[in-house]
Every structure is written in C-alpha cells, then in structure tokens.
PDB file of N, CA, C, O and CB in Angstrom:
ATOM      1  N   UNK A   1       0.857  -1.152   0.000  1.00  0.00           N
ATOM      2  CA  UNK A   1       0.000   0.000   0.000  1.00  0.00           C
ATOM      3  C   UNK A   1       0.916   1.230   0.000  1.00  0.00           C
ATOM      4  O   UNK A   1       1.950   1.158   0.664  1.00  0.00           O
ATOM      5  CB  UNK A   1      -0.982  -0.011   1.229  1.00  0.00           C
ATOM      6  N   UNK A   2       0.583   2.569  -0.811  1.00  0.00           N
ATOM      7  CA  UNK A   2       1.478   3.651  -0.827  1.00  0.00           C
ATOM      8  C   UNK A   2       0.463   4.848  -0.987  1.00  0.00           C
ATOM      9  O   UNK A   2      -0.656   4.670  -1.469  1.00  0.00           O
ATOM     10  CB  UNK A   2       2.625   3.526  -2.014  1.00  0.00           C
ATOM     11  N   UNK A   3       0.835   5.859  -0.632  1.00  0.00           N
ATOM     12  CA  UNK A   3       0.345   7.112  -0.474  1.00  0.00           C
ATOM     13  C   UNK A   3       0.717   7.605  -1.989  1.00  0.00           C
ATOM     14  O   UNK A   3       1.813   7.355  -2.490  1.00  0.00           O
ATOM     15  CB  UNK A   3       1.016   7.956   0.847  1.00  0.00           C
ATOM     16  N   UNK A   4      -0.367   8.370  -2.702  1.00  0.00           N
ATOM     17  CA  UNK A   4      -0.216   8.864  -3.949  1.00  0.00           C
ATOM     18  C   UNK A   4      -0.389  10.666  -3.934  1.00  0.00           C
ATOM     19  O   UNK A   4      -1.457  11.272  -3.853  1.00  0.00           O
ATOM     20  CB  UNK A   4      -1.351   8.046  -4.874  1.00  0.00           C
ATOM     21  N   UNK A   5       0.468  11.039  -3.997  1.00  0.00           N
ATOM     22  CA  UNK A   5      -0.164  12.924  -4.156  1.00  0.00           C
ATOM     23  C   UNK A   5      -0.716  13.521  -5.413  1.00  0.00           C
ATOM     24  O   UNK A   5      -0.053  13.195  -6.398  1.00  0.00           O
ATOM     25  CB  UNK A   5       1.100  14.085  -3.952  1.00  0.00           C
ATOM     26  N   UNK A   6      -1.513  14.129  -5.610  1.00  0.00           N
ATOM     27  CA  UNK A   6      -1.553  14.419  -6.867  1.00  0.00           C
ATOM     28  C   UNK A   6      -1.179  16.483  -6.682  1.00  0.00           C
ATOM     29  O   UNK A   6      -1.771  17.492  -6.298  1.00  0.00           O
ATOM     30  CB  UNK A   6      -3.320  13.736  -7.569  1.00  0.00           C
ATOM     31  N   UNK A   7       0.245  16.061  -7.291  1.00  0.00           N
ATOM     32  CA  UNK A   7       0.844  17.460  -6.640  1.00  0.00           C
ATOM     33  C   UNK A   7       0.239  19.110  -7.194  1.00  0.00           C
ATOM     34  O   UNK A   7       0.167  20.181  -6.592  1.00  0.00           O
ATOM     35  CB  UNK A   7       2.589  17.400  -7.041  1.00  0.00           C
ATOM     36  N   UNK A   8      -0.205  18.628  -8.888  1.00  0.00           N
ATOM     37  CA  UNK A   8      -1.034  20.005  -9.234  1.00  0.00           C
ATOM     38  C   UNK A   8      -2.375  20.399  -8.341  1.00  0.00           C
ATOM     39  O   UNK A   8      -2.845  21.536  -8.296  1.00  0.00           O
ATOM     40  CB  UNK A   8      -1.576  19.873 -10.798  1.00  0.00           C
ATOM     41  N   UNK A   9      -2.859  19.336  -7.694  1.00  0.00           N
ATOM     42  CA  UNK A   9      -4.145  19.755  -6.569  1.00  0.00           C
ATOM     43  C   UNK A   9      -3.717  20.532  -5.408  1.00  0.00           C
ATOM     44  O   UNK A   9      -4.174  21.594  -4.983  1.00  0.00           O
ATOM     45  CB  UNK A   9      -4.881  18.423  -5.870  1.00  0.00           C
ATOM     46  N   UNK A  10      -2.384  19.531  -4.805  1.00  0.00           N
ATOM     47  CA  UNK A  10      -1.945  20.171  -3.622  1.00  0.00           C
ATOM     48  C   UNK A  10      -1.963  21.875  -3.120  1.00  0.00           C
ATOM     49  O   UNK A  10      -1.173  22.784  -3.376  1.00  0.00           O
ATOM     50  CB  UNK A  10      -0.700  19.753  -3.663  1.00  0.00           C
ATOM     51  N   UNK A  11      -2.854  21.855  -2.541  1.00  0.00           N
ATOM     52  CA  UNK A  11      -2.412  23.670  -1.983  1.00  0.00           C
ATOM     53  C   UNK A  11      -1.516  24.099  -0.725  1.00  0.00           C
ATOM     54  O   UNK A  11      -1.063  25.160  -0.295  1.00  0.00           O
ATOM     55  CB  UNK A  11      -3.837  24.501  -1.509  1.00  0.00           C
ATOM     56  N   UNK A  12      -1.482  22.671  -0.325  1.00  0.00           N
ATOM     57  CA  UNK A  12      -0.512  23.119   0.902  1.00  0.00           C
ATOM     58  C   UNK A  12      -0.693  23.473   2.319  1.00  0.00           C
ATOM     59  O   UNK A  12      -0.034  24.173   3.087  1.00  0.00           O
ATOM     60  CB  UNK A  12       0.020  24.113   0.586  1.00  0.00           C
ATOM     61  N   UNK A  13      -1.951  22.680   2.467  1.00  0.00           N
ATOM     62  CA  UNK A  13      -2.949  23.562   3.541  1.00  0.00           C
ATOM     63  C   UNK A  13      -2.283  22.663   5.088  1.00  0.00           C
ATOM     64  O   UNK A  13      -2.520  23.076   6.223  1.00  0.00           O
ATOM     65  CB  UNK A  13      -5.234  23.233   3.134  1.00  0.00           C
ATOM     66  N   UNK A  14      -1.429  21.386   4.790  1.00  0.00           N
ATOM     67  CA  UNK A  14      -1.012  20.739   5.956  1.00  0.00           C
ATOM     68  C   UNK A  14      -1.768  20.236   7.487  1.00  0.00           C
ATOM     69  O   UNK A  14      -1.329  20.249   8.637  1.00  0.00           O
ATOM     70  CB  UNK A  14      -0.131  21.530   6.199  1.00  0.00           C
ATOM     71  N   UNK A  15      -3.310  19.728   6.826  1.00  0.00           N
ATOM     72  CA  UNK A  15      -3.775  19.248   7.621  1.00  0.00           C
ATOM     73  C   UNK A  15      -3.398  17.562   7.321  1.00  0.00           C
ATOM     74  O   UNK A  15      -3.436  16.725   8.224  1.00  0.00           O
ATOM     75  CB  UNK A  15      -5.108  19.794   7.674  1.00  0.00           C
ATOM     76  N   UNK A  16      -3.073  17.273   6.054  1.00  0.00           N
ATOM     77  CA  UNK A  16      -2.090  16.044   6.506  1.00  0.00           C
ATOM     78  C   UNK A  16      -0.813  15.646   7.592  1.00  0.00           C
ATOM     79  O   UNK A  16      -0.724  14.725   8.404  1.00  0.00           O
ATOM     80  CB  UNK A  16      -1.549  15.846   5.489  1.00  0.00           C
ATOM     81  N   UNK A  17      -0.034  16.561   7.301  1.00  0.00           N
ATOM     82  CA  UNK A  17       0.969  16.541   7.981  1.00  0.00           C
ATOM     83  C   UNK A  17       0.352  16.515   9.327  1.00  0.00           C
ATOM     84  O   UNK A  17       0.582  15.573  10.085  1.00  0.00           O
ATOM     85  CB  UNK A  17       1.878  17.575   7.662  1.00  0.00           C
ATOM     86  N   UNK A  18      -0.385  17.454   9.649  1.00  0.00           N
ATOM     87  CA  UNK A  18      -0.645  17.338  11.568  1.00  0.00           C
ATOM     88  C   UNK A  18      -1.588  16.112  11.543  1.00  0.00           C
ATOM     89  O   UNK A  18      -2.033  15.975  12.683  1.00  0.00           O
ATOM     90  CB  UNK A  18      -1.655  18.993  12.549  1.00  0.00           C
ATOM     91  N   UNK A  19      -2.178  14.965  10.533  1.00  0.00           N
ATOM     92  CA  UNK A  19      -2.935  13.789  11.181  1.00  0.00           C
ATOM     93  C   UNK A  19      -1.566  12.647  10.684  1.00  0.00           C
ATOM     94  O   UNK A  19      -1.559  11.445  10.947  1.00  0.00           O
ATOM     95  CB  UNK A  19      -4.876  13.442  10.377  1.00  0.00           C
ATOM     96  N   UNK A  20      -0.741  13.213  10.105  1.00  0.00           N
ATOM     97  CA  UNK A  20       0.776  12.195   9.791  1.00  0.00           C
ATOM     98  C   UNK A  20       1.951  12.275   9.400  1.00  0.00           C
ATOM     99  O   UNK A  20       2.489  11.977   8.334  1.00  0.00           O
ATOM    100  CB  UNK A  20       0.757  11.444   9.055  1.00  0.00           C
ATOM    101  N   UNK A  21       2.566  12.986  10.969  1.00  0.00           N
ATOM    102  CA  UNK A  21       3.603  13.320  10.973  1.00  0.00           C
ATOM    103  C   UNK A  21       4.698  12.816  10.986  1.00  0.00           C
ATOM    104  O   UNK A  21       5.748  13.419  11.207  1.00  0.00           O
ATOM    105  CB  UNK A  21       3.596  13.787  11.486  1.00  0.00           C
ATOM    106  N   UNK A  22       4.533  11.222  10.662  1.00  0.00           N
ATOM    107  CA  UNK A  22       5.572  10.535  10.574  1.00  0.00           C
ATOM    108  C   UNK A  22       5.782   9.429   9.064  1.00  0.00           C
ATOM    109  O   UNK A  22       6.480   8.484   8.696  1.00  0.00           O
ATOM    110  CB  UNK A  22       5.502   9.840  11.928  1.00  0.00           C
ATOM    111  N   UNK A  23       4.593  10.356   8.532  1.00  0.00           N
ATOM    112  CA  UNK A  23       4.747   9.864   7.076  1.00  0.00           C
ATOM    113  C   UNK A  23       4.711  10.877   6.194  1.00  0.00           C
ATOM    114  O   UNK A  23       4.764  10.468   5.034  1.00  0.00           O
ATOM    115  CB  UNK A  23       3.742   8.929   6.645  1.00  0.00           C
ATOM    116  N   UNK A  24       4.604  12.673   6.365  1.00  0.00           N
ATOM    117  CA  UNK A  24       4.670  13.463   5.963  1.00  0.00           C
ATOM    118  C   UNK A  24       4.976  14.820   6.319  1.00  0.00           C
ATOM    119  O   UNK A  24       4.784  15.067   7.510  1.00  0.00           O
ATOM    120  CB  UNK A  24       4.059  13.263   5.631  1.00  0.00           C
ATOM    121  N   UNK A  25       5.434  15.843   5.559  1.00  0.00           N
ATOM    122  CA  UNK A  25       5.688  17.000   6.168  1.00  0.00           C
ATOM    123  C   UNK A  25       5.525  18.193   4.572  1.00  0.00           C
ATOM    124  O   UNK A  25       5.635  17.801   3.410  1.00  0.00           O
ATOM    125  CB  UNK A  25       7.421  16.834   7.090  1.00  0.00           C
ATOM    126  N   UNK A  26       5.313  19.301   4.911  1.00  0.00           N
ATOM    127  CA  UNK A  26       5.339  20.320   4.046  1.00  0.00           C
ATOM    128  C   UNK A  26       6.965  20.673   4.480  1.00  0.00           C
ATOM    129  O   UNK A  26       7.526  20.770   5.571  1.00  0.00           O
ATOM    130  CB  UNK A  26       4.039  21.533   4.280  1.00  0.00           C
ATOM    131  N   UNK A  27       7.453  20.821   2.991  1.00  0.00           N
ATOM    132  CA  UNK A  27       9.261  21.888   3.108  1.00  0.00           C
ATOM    133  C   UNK A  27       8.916  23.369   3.638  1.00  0.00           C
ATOM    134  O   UNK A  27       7.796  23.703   4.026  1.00  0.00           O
ATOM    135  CB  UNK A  27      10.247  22.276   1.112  1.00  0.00           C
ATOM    136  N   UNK A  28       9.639  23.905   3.611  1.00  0.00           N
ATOM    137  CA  UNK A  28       9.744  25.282   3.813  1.00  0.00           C
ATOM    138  C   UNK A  28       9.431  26.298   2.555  1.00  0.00           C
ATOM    139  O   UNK A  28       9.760  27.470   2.737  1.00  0.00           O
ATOM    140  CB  UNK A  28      11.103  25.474   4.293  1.00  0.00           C
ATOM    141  N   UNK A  29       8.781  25.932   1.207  1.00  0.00           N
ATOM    142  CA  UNK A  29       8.136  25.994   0.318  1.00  0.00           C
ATOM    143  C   UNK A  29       6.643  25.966   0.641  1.00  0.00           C
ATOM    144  O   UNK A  29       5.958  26.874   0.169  1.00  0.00           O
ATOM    145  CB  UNK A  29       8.581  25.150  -0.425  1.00  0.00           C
ATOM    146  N   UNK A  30       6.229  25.299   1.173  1.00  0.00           N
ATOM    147  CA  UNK A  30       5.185  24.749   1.834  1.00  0.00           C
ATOM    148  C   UNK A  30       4.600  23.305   0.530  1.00  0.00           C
ATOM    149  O   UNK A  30       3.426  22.979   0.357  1.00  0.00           O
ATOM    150  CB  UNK A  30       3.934  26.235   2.225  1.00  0.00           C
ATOM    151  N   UNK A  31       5.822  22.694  -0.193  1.00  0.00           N
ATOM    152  CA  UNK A  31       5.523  21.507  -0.697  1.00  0.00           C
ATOM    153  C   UNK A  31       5.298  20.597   0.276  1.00  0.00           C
ATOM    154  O   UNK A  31       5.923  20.566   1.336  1.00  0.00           O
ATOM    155  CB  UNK A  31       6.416  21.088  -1.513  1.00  0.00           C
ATOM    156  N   UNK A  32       4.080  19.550  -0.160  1.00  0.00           N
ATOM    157  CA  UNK A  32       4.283  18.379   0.413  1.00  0.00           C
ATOM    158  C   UNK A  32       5.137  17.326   0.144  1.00  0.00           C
ATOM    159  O   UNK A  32       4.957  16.924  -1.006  1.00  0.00           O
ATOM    160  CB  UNK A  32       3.402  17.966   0.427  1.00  0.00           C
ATOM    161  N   UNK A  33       6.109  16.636   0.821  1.00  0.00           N
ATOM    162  CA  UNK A  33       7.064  15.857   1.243  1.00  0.00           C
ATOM    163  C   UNK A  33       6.486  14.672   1.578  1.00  0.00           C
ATOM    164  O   UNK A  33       5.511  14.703   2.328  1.00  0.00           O
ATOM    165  CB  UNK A  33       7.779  16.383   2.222  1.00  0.00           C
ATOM    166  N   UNK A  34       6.982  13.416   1.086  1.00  0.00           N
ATOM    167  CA  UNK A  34       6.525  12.535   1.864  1.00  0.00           C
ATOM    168  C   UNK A  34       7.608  11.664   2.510  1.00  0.00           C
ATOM    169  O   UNK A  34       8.752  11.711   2.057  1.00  0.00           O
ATOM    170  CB  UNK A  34       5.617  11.843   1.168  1.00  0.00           C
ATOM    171  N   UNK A  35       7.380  11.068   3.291  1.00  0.00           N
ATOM    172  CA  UNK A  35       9.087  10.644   4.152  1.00  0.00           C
ATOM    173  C   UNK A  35       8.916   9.281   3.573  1.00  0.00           C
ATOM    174  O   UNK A  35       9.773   8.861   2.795  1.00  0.00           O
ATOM    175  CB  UNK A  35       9.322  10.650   6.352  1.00  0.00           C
ATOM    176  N   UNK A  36       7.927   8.588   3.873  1.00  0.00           N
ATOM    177  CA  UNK A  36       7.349   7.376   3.014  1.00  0.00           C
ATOM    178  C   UNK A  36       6.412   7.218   2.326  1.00  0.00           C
ATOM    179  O   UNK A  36       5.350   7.814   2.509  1.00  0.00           O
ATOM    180  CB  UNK A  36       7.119   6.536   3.507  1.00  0.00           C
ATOM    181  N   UNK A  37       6.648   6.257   1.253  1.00  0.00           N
ATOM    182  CA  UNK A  37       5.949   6.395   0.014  1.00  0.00           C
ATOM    183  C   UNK A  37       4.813   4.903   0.427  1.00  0.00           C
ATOM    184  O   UNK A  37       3.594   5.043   0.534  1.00  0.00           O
ATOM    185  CB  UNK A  37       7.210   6.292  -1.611  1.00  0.00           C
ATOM    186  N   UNK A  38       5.398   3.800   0.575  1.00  0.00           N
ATOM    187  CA  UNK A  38       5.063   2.807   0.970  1.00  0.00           C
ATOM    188  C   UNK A  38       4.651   2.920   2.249  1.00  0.00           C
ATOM    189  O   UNK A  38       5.224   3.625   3.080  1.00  0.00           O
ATOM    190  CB  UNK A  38       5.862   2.028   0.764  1.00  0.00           C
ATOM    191  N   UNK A  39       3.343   2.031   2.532  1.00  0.00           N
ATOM    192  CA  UNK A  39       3.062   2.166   3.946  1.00  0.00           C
ATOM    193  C   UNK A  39       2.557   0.865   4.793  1.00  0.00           C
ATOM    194  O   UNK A  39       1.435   0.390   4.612  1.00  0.00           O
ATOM    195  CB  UNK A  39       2.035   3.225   4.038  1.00  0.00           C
ATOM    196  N   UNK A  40       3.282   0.449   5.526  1.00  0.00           N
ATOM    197  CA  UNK A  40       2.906  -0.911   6.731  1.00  0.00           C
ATOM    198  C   UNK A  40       1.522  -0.998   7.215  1.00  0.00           C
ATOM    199  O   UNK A  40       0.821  -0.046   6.870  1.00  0.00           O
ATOM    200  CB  UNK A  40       3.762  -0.770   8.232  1.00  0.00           C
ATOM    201  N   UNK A  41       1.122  -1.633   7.716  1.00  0.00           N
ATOM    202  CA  UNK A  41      -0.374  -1.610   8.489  1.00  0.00           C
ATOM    203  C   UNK A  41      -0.287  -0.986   9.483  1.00  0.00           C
ATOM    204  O   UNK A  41      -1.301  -0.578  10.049  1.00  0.00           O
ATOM    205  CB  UNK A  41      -1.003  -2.841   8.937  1.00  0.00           C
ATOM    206  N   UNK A  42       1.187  -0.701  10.046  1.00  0.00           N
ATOM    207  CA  UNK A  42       0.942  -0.268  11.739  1.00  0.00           C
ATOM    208  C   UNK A  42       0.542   1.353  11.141  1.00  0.00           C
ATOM    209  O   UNK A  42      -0.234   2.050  11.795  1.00  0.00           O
ATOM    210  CB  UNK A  42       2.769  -0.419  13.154  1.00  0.00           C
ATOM    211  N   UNK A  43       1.057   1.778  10.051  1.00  0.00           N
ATOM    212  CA  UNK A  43       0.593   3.112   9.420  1.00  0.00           C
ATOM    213  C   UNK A  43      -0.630   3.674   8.773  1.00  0.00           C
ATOM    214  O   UNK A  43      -1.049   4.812   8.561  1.00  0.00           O
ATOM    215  CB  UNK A  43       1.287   3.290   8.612  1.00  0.00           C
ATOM    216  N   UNK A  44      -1.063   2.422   8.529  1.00  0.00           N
ATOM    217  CA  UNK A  44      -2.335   2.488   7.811  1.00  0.00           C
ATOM    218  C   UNK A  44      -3.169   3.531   8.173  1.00  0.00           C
ATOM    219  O   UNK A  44      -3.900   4.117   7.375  1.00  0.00           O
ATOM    220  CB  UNK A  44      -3.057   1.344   7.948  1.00  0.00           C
ATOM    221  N   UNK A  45      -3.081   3.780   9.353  1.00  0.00           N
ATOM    222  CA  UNK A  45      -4.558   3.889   9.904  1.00  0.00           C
ATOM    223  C   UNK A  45      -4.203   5.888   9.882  1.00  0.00           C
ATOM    224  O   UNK A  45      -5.023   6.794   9.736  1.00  0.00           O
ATOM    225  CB  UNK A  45      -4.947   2.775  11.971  1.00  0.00           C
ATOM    226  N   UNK A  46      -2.700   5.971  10.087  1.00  0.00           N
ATOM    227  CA  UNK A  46      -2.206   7.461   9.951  1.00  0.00           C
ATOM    228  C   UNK A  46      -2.319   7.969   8.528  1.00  0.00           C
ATOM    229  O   UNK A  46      -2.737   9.115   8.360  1.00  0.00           O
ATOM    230  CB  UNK A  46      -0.670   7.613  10.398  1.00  0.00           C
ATOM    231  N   UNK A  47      -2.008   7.271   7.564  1.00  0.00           N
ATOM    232  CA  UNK A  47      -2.173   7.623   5.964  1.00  0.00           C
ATOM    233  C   UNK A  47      -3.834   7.570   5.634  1.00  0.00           C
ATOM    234  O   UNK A  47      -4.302   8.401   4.855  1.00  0.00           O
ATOM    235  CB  UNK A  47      -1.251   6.335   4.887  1.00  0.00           C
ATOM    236  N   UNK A  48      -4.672   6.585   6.246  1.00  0.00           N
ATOM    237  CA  UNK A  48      -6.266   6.835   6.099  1.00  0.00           C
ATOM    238  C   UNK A  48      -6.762   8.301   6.381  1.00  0.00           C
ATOM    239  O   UNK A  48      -7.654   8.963   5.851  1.00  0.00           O
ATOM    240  CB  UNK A  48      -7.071   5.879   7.154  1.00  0.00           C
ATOM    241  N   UNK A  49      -6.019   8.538   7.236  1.00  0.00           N
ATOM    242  CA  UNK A  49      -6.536   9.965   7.746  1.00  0.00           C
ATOM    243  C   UNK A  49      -6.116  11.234   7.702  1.00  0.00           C
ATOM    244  O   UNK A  49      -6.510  12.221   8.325  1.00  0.00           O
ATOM    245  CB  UNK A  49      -6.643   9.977   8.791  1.00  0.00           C
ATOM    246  N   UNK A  50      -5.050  11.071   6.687  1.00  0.00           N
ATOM    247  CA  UNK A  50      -3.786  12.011   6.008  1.00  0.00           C
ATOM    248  C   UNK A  50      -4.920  12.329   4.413  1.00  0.00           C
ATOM    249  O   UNK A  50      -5.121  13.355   3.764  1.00  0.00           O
ATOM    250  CB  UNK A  50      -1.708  10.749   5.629  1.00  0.00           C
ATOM    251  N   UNK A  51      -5.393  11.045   4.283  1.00  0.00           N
ATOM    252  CA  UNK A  51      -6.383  11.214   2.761  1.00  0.00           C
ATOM    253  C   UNK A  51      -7.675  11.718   3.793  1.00  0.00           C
ATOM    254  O   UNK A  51      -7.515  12.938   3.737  1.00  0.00           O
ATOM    255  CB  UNK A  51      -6.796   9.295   1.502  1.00  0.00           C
ATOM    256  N   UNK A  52      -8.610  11.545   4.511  1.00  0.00           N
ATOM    257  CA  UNK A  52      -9.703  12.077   4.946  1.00  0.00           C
ATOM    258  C   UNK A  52      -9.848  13.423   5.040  1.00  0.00           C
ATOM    259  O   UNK A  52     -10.926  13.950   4.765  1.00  0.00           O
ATOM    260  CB  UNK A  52      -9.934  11.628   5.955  1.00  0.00           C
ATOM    261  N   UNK A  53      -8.367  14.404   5.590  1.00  0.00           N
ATOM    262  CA  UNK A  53      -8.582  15.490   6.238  1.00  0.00           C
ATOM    263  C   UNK A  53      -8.260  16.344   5.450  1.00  0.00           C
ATOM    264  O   UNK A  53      -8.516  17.526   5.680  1.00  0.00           O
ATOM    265  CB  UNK A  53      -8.057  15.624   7.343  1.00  0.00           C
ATOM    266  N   UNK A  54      -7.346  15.771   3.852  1.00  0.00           N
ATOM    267  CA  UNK A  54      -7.336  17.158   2.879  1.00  0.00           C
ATOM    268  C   UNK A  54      -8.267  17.329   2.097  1.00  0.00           C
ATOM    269  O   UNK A  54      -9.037  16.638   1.430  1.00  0.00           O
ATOM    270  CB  UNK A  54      -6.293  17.321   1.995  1.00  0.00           C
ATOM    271  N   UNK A  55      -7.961  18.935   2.398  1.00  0.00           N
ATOM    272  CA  UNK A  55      -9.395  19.543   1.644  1.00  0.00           C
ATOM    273  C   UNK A  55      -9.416  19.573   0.372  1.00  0.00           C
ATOM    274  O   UNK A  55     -10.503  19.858  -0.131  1.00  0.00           O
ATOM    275  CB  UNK A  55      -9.760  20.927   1.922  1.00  0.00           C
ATOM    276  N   UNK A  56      -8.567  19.371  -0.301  1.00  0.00           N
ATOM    277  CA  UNK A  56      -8.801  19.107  -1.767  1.00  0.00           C
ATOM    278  C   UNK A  56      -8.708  18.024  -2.630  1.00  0.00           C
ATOM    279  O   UNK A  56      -8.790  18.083  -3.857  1.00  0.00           O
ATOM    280  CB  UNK A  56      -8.191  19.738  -2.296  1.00  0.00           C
ATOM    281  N   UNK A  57      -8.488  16.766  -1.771  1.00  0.00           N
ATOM    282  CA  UNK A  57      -8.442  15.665  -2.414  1.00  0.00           C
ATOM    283  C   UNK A  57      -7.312  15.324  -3.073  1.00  0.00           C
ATOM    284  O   UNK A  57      -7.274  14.452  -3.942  1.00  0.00           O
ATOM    285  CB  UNK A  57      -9.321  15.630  -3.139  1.00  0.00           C
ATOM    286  N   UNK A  58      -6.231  16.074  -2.643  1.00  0.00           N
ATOM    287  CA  UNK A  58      -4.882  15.830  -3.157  1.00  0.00           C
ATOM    288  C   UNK A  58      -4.016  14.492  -2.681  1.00  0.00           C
ATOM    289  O   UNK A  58      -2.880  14.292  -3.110  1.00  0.00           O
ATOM    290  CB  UNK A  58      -4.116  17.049  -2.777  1.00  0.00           C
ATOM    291  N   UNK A  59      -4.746  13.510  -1.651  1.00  0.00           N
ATOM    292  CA  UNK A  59      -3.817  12.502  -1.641  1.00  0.00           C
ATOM    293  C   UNK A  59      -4.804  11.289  -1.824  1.00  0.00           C
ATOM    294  O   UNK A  59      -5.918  11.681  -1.477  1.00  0.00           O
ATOM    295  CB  UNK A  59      -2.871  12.492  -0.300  1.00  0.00           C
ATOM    296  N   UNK A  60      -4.844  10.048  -2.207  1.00  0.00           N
ATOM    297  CA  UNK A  60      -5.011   8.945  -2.116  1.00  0.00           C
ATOM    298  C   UNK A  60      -4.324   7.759  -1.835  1.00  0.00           C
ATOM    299  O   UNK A  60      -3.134   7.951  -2.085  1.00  0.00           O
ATOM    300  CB  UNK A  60      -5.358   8.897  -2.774  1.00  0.00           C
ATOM    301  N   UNK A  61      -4.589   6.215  -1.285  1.00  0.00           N
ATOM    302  CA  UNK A  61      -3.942   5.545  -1.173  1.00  0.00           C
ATOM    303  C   UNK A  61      -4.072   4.394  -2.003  1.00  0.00           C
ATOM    304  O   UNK A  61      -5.216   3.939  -2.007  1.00  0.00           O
ATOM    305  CB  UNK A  61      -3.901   5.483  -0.176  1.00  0.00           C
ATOM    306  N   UNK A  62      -3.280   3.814  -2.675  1.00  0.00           N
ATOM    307  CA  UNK A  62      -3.189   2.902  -3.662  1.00  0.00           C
ATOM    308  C   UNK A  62      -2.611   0.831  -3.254  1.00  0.00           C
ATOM    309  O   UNK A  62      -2.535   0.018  -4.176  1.00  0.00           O
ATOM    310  CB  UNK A  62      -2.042   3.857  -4.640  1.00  0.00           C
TER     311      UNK A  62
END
C-alpha cells in the first residue's frame, strides 16, 4: 500500500501533515514531502486519515 499525491491539486494547507507526521511533512516551500511512500499496516490507519482530512483531495492511497 502507498500514499499517492496528486501534486497540481496540492495547496498546501497541511492538515495532513498534523494527522501524519511521521509519514509526511510540508518543506519550507510549503511543498508536500513525503518521508514514506510505501506504507505498513501499523501506518495504515495514519495515511487513512492524512487522505480524509485534505481539503482538496490531493492525496489517495493505492
């Protein structure tokens, strides 16, 4: 399972990052970053809710 961005949507708004901060971060650009691309089950449940909370539908999981 992997986290997909679709980076022309992205606005940068980083309510991912604060529900998964250990699978993502905005740079100092305010790009989204992802630290991992691939994701374990113990993560699952942090990347489910990294896709729930952006507002534009910029991430999915595959």
């Amino acid at each position: 399972m992997r986290i997909v961005v679709d980076r022309p949507r992205c606005e940068g708004h980083g309510l991912c990052e604060e529900a998964a901060p250990r699978l993502m971060h905005l740079d100092d650009d305010g790009e989204l970053v992802l630290d991992r691309e691939e994701i374990d089950e113990a993560d699952a449940a942090l990347a489910n809710a990294a896709v729930r909370v952006c507002p534009v539908a910029a991430l999915r999981i595959a």
